[in-house]
N, C-alpha and C positions, 0 to 999 in steps of 0.2 A: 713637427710644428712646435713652436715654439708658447711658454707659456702666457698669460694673461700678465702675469706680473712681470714674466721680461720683456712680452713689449712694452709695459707701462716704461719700465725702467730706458728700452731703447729709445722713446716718444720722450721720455725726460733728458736724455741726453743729446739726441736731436739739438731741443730747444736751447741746454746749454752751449750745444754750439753755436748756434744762430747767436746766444748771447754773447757769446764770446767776439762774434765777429761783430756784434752792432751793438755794444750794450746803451747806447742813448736812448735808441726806438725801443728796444726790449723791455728795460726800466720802466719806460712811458708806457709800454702793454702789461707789463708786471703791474705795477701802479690803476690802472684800468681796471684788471682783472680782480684786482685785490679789492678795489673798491664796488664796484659789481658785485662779489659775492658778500658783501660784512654784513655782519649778523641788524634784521633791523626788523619792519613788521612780516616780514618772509625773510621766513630761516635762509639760512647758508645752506643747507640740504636741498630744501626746495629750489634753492635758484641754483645750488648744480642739477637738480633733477630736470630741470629748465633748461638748459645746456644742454642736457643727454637728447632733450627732447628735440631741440633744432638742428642739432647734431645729427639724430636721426633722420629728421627732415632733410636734411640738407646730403647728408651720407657721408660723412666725414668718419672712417673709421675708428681714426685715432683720438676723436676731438670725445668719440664715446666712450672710449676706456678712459680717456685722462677724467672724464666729467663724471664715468660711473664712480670710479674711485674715488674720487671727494667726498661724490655725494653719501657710498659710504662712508667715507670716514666720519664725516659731519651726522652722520646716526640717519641717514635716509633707508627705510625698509624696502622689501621686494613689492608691497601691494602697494606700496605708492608710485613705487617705479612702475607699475605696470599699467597704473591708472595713465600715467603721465604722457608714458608712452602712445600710449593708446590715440592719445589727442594729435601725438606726430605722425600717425597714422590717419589717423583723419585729416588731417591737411596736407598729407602729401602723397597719399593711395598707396598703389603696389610697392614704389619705392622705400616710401616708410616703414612700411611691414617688413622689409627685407633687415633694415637696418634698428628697426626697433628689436627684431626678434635677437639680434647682435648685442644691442644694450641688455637684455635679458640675460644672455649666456654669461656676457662679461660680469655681470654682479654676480650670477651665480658662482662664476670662476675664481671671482676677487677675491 
């Protein structure tokens, strides 16, 4: 099995292909995203933690290592991830737990 950081790195590479083949629409989701996250009355932390968390919801594997590791980077802790998570659990039941307990491991692993 491969690790947390190479798939972050294959899921970054992915994308740059996808960029590569469309960079208008990419630009324009780069540009989205970029503004989504900028620092304002909720941190950039919390709104990747926010991410991990629909992420979770939703079970998007890759969408939670891309968004745990931000949210690290951006200085988000393990009890806030956990609080966070928790909520994506509560709205989306057994699924959520499956994929929140995923978001857990990956910050651990990061």
């Amino acid at each position: 099995m491969s690790s947390y950081k190479q798939k972050l790195n294959d899921i970054n590479d992915r994308l740059i292909g996808l960029y590569k083949s469309d960079q208008k629409s990419m630009t324009a989701f780069k540009n989205l995203s970029d503004t989504a996250v900028r620092e304002g009355k909720v941190s950039k932390a919390m709104k990747e933690l926010i991410a991990v968390a629909i992420a979770a919801a939703r079970g998007c594997d890759d969408c939670i290592l891309y968004h745990v590791a931000e949210a690290k980077k951006h200085g988000a802790d393990r009890e806030t991830l956990i609080e966070v998570v928790v909520v994506a659990i509560e709205m989306s039941g057994g699924p959520g737990t499956v994929y929140a307990a995923k978001a857990l491991d990956a910050f651990d692993n990061l």
